[in-house]
Jmol script that loads the backbone (N, CA, C; Angstrom):
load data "model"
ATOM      1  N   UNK A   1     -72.339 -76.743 -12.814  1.00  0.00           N
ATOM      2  CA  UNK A   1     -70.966 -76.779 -12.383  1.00  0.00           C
ATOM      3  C   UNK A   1     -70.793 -75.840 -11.197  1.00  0.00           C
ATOM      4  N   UNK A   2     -70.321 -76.000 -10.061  1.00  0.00           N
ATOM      5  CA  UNK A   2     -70.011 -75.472  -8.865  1.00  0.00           C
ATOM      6  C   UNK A   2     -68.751 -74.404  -9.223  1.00  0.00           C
ATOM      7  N   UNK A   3     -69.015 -72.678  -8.263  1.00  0.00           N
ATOM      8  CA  UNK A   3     -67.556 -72.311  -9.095  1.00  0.00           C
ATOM      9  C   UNK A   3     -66.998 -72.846  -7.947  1.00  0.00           C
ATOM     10  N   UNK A   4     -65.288 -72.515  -8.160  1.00  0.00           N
ATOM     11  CA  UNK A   4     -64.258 -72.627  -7.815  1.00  0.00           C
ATOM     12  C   UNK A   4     -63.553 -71.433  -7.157  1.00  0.00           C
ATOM     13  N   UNK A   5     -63.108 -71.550  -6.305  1.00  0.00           N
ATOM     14  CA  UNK A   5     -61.639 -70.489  -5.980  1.00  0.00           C
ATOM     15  C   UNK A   5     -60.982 -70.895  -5.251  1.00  0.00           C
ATOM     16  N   UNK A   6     -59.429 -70.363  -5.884  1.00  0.00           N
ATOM     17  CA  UNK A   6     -58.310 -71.193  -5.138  1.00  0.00           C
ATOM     18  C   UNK A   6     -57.439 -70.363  -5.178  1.00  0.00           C
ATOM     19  N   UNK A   7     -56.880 -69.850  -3.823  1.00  0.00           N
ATOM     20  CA  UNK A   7     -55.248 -69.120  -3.776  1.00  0.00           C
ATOM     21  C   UNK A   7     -53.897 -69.421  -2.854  1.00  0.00           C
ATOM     22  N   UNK A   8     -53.174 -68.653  -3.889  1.00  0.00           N
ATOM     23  CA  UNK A   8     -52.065 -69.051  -3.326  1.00  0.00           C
ATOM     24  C   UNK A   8     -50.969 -67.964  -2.479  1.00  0.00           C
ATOM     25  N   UNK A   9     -50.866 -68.651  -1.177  1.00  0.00           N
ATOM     26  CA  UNK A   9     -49.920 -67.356  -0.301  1.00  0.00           C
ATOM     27  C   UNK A   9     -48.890 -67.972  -0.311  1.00  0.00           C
ATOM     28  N   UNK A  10     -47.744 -66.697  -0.666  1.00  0.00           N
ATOM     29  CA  UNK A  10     -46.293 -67.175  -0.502  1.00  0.00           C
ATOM     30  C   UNK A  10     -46.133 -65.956   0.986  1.00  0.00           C
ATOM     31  N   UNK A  11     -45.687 -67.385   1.942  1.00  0.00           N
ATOM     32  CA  UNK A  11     -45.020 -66.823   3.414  1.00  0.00           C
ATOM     33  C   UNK A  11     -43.978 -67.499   3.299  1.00  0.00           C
ATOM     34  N   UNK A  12     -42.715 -67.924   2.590  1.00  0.00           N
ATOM     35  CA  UNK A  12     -42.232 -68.408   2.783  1.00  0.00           C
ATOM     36  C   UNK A  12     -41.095 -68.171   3.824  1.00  0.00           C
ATOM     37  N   UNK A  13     -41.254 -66.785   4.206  1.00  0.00           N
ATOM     38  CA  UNK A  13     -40.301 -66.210   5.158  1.00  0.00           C
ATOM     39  C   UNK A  13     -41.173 -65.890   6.470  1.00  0.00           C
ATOM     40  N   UNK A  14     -41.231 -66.155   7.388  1.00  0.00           N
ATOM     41  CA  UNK A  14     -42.230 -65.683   8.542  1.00  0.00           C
ATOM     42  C   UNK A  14     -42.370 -64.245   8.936  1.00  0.00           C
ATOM     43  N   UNK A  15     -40.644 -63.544   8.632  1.00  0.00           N
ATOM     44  CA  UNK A  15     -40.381 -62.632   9.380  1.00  0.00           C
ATOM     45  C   UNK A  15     -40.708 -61.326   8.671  1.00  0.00           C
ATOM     46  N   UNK A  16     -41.390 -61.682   7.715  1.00  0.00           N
ATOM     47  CA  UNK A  16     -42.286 -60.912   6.323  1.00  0.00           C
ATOM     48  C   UNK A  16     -43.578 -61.284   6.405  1.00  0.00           C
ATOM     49  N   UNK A  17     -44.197 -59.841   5.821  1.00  0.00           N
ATOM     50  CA  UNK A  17     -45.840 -60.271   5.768  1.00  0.00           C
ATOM     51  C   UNK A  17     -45.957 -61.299   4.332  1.00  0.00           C
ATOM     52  N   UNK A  18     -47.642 -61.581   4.580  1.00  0.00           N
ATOM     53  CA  UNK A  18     -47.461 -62.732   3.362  1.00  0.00           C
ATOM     54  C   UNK A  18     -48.372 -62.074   2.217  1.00  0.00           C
ATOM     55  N   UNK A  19     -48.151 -62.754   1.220  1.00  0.00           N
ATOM     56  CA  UNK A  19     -48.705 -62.171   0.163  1.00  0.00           C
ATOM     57  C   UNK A  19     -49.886 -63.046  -0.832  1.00  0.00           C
ATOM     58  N   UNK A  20     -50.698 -63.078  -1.483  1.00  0.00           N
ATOM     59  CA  UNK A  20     -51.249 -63.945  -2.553  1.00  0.00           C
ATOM     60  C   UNK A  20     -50.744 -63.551  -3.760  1.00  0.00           C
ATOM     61  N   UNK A  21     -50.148 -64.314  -3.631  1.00  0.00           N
ATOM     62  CA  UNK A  21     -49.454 -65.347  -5.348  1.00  0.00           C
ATOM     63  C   UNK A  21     -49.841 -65.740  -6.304  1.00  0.00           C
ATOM     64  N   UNK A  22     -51.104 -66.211  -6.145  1.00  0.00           N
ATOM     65  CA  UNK A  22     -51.760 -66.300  -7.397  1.00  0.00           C
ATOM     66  C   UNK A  22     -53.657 -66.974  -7.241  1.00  0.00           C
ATOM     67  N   UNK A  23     -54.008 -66.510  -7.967  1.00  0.00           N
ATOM     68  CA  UNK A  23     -55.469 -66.544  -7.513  1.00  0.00           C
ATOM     69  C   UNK A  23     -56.341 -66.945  -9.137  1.00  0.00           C
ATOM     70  N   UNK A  24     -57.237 -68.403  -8.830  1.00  0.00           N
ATOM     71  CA  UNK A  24     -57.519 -68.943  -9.615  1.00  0.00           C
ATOM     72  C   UNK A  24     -58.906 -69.583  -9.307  1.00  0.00           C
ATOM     73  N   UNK A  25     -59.588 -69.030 -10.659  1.00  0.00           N
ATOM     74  CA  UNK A  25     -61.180 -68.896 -10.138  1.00  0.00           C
ATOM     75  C   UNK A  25     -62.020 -69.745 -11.541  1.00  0.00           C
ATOM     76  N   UNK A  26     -62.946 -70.534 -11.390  1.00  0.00           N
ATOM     77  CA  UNK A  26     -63.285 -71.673 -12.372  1.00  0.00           C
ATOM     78  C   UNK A  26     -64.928 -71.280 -11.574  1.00  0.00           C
ATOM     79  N   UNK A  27     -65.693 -70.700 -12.687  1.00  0.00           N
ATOM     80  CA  UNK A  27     -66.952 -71.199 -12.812  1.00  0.00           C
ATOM     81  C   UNK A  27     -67.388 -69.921 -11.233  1.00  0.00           C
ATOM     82  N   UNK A  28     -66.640 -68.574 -11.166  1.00  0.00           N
ATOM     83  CA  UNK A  28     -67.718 -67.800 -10.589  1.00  0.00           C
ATOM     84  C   UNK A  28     -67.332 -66.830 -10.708  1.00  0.00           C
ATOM     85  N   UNK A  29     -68.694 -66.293 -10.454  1.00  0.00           N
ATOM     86  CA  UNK A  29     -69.666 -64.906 -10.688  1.00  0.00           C
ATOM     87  C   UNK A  29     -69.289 -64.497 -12.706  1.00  0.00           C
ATOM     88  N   UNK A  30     -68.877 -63.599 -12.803  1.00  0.00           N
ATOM     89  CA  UNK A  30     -68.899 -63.341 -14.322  1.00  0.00           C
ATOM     90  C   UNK A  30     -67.074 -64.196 -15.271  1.00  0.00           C
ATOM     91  N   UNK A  31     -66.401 -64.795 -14.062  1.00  0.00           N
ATOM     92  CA  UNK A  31     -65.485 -65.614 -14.543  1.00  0.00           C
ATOM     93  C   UNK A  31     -65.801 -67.142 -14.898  1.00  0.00           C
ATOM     94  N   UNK A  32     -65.531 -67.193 -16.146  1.00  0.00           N
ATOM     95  CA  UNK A  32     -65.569 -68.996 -16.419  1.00  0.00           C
ATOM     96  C   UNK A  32     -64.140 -69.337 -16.334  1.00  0.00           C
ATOM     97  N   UNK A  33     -63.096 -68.999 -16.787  1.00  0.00           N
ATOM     98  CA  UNK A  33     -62.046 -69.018 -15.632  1.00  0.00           C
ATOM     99  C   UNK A  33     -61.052 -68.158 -15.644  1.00  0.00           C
ATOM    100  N   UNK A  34     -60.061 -67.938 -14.737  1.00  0.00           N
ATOM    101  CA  UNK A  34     -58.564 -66.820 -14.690  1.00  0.00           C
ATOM    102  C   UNK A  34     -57.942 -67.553 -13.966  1.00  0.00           C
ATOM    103  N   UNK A  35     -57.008 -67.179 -14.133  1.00  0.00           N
ATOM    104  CA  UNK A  35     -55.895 -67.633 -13.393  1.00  0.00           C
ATOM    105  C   UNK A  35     -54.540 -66.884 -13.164  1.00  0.00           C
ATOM    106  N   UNK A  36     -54.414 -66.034 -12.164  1.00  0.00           N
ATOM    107  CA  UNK A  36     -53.715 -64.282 -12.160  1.00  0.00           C
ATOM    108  C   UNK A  36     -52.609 -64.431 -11.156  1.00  0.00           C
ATOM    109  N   UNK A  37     -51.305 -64.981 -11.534  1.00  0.00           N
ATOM    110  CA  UNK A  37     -50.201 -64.795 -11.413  1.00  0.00           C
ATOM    111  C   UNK A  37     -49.901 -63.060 -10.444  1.00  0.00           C
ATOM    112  N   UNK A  38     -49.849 -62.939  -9.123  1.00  0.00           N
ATOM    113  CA  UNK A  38     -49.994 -61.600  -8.676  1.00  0.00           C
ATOM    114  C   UNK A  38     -48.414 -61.759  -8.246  1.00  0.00           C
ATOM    115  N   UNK A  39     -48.071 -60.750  -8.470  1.00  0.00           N
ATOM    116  CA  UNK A  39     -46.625 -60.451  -7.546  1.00  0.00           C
ATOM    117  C   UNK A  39     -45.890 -59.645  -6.386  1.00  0.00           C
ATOM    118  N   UNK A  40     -45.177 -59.751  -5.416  1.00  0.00           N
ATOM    119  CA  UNK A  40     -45.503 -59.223  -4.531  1.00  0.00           C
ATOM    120  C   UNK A  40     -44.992 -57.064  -4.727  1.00  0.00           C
ATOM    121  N   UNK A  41     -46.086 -56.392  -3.513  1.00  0.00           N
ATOM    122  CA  UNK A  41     -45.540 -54.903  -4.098  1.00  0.00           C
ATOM    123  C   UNK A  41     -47.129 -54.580  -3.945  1.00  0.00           C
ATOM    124  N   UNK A  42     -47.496 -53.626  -4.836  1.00  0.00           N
ATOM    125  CA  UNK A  42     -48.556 -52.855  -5.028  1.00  0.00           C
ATOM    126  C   UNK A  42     -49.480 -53.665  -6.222  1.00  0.00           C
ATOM    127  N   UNK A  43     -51.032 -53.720  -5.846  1.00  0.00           N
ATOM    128  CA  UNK A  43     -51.644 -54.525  -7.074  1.00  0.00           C
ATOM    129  C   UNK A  43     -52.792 -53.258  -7.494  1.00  0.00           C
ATOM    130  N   UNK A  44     -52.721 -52.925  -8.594  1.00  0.00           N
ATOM    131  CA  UNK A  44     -54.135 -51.812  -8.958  1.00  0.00           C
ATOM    132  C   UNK A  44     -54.758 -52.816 -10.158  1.00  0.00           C
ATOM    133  N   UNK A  45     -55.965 -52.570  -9.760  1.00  0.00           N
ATOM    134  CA  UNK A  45     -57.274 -53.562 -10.699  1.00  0.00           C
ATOM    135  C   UNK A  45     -58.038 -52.455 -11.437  1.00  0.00           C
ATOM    136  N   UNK A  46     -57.991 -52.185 -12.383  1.00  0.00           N
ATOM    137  CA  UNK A  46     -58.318 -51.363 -13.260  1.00  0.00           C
ATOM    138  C   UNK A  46     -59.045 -51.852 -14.341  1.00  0.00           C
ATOM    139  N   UNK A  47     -60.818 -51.766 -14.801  1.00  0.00           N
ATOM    140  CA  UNK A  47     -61.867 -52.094 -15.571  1.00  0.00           C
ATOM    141  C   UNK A  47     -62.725 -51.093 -15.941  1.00  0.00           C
ATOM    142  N   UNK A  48     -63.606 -51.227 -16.735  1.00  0.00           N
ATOM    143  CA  UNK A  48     -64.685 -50.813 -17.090  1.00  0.00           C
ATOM    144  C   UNK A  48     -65.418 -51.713 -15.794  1.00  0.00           C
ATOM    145  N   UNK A  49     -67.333 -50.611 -15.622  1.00  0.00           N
ATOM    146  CA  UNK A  49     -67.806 -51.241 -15.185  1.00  0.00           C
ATOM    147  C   UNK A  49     -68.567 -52.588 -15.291  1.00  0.00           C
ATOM    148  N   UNK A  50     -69.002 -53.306 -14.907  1.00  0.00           N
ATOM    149  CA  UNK A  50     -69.198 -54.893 -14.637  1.00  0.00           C
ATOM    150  C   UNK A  50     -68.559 -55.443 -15.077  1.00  0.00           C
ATOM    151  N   UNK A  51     -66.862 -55.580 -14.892  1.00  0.00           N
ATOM    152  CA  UNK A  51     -65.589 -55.474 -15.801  1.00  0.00           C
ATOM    153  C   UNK A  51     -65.092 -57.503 -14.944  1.00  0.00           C
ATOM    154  N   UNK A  52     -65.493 -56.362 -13.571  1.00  0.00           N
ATOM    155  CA  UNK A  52     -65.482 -58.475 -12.823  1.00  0.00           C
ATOM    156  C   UNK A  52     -64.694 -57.630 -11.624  1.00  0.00           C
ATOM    157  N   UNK A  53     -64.016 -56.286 -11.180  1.00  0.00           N
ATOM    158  CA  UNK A  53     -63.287 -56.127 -10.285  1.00  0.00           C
ATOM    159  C   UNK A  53     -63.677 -56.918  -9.118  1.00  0.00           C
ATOM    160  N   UNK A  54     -64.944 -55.814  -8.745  1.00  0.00           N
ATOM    161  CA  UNK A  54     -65.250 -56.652  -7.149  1.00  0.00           C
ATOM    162  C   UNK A  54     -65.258 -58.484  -7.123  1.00  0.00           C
ATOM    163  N   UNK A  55     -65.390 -58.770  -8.154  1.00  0.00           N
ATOM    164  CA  UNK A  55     -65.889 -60.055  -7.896  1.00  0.00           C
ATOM    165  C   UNK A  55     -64.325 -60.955  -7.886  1.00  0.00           C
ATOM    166  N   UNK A  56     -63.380 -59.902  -7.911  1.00  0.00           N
ATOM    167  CA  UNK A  56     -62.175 -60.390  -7.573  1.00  0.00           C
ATOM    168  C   UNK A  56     -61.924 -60.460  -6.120  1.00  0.00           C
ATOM    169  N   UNK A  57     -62.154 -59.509  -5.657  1.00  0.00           N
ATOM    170  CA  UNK A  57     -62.632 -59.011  -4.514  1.00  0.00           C
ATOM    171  C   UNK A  57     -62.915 -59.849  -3.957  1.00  0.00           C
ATOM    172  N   UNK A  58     -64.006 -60.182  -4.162  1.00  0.00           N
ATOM    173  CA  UNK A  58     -65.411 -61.572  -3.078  1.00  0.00           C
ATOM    174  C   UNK A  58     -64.439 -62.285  -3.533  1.00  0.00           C
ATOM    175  N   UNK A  59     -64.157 -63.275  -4.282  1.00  0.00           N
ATOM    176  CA  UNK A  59     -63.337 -64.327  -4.208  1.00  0.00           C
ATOM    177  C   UNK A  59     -62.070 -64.643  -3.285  1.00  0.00           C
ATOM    178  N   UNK A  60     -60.962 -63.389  -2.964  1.00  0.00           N
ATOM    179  CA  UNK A  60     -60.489 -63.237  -2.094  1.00  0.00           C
ATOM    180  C   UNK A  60     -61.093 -63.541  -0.720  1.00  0.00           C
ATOM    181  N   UNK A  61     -62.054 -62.719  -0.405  1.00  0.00           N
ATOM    182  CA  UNK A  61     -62.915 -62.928   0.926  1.00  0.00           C
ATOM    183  C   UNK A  61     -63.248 -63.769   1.051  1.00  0.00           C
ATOM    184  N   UNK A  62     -63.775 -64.510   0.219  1.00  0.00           N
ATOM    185  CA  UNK A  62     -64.363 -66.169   0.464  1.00  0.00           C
ATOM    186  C   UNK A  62     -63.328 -66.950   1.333  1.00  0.00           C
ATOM    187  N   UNK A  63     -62.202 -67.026   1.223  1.00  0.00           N
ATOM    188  CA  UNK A  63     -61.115 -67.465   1.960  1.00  0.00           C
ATOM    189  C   UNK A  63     -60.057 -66.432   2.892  1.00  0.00           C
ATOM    190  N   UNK A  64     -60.134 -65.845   3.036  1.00  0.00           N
ATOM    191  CA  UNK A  64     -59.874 -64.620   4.423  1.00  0.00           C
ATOM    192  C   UNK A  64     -60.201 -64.943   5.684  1.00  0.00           C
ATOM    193  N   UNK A  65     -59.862 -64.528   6.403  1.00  0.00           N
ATOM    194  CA  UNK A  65     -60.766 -64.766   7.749  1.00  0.00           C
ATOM    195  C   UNK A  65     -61.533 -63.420   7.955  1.00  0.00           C
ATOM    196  N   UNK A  66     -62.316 -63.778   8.601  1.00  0.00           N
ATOM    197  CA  UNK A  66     -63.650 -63.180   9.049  1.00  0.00           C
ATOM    198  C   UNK A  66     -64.748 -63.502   7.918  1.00  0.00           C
ATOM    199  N   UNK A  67     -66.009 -63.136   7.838  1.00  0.00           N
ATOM    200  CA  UNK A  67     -67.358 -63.618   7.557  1.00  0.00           C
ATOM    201  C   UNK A  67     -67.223 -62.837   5.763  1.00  0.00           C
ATOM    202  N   UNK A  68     -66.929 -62.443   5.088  1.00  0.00           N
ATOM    203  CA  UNK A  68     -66.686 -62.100   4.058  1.00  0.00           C
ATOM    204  C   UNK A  68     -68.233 -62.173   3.140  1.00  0.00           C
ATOM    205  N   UNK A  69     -68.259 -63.569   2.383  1.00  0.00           N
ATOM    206  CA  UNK A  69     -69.520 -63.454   1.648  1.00  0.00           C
ATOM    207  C   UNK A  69     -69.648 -64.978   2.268  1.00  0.00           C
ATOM    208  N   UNK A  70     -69.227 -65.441   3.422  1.00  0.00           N
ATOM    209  CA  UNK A  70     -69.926 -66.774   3.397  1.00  0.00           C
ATOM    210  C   UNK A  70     -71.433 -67.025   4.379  1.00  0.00           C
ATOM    211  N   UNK A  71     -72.100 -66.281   4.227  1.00  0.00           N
ATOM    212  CA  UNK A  71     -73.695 -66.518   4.052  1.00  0.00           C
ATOM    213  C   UNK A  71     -74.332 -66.204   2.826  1.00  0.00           C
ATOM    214  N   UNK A  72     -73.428 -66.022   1.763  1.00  0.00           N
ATOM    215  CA  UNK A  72     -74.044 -65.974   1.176  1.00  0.00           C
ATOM    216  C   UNK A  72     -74.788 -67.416   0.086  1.00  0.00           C
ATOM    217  N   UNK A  73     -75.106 -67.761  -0.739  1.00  0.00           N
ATOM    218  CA  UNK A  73     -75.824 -68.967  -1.155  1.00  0.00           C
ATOM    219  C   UNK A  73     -74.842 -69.023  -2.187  1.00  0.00           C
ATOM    220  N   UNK A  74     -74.405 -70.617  -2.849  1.00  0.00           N
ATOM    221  CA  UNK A  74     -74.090 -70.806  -3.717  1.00  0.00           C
ATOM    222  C   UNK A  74     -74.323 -70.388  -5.000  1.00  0.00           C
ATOM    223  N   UNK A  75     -75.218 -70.225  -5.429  1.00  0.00           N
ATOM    224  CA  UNK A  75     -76.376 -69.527  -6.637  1.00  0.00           C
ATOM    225  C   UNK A  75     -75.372 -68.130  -6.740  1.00  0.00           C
ATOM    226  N   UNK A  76     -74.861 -67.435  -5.844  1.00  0.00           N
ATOM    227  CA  UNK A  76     -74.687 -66.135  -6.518  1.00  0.00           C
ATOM    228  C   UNK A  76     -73.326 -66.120  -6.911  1.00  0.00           C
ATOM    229  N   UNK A  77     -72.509 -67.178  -6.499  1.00  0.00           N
ATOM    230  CA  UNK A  77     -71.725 -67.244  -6.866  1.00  0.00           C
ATOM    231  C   UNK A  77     -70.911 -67.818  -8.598  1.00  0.00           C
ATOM    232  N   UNK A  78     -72.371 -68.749  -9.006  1.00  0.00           N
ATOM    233  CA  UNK A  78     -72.242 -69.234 -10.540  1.00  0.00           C
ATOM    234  C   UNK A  78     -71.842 -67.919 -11.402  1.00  0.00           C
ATOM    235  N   UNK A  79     -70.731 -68.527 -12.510  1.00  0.00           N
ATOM    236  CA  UNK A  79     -70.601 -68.400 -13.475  1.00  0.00           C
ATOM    237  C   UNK A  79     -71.829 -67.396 -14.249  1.00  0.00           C
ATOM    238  N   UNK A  80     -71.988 -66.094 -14.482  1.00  0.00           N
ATOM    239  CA  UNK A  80     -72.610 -65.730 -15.550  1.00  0.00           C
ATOM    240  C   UNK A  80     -72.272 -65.197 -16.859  1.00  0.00           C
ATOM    241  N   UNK A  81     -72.741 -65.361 -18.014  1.00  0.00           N
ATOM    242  CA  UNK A  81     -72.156 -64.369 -19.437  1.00  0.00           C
ATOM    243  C   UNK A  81     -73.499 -63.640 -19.405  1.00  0.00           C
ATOM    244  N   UNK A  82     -73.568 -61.907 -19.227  1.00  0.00           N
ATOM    245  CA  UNK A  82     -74.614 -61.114 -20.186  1.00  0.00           C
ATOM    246  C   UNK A  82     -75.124 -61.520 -18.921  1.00  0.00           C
ATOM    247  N   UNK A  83     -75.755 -61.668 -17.634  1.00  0.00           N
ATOM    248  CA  UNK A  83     -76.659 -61.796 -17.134  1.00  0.00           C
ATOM    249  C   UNK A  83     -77.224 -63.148 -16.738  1.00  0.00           C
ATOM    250  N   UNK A  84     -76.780 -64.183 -17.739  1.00  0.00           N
ATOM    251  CA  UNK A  84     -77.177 -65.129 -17.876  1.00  0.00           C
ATOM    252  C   UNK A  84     -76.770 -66.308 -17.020  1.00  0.00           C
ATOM    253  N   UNK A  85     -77.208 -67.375 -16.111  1.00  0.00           N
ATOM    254  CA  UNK A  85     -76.979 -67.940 -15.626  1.00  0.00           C
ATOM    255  C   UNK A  85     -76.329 -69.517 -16.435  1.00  0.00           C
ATOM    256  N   UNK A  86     -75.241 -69.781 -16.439  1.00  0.00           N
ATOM    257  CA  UNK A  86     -74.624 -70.641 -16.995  1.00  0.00           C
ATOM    258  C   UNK A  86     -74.019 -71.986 -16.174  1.00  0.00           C
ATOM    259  N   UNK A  87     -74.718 -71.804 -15.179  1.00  0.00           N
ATOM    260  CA  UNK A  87     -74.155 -72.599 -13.934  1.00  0.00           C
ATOM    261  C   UNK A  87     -75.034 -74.247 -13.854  1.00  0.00           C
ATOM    262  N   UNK A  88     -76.569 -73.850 -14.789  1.00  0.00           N
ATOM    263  CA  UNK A  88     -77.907 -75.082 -15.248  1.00  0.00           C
ATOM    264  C   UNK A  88     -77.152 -76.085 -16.015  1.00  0.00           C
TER     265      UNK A  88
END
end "model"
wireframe off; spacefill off
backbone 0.3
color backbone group
């Protein structure tokens, strides 16, 4: 299964910066899926380690502009539990 990521910016006003709204991720890195309702203001991501922060992170970047993680290979992006590759 290929992962997924998909977000959502509310600009609905131009004369305001814009924000992501909600961010929804199927099948990568240690997510099989979320789906995170963000609101606009201040966001703090708070885990234990290999908790999934950064990989909130990269998912964002994947769709950003500038070069983020896209050289990187599909493969690192699969779905894992424990290490395990779940993506076969």
């Amino acid at each position: 299964m290929k992962p997924v990521v998909a977000l959502e910016v509310d600009n609905a006003n131009a004369s305001k910066r814009s924000w992501l709204s909600r961010l929804k991720l199927d099948h990568f890195r240690n997510y099989r899926r979320a789906d995170l309702a963000i609101h606009a203001g201040q966001l703090v991501i708070l885990g234990d380690n290999g908790a999934g922060k950064t990989n909130l992170l990269e998912a964002v970047s994947l769709l950003a502009p500038g070069r983020g993680m896209r050289r990187a290979r599909t493969e690192h992006f699969a779905y894992r539990a424990n290490g395990i590759d779940m993506a076969a």
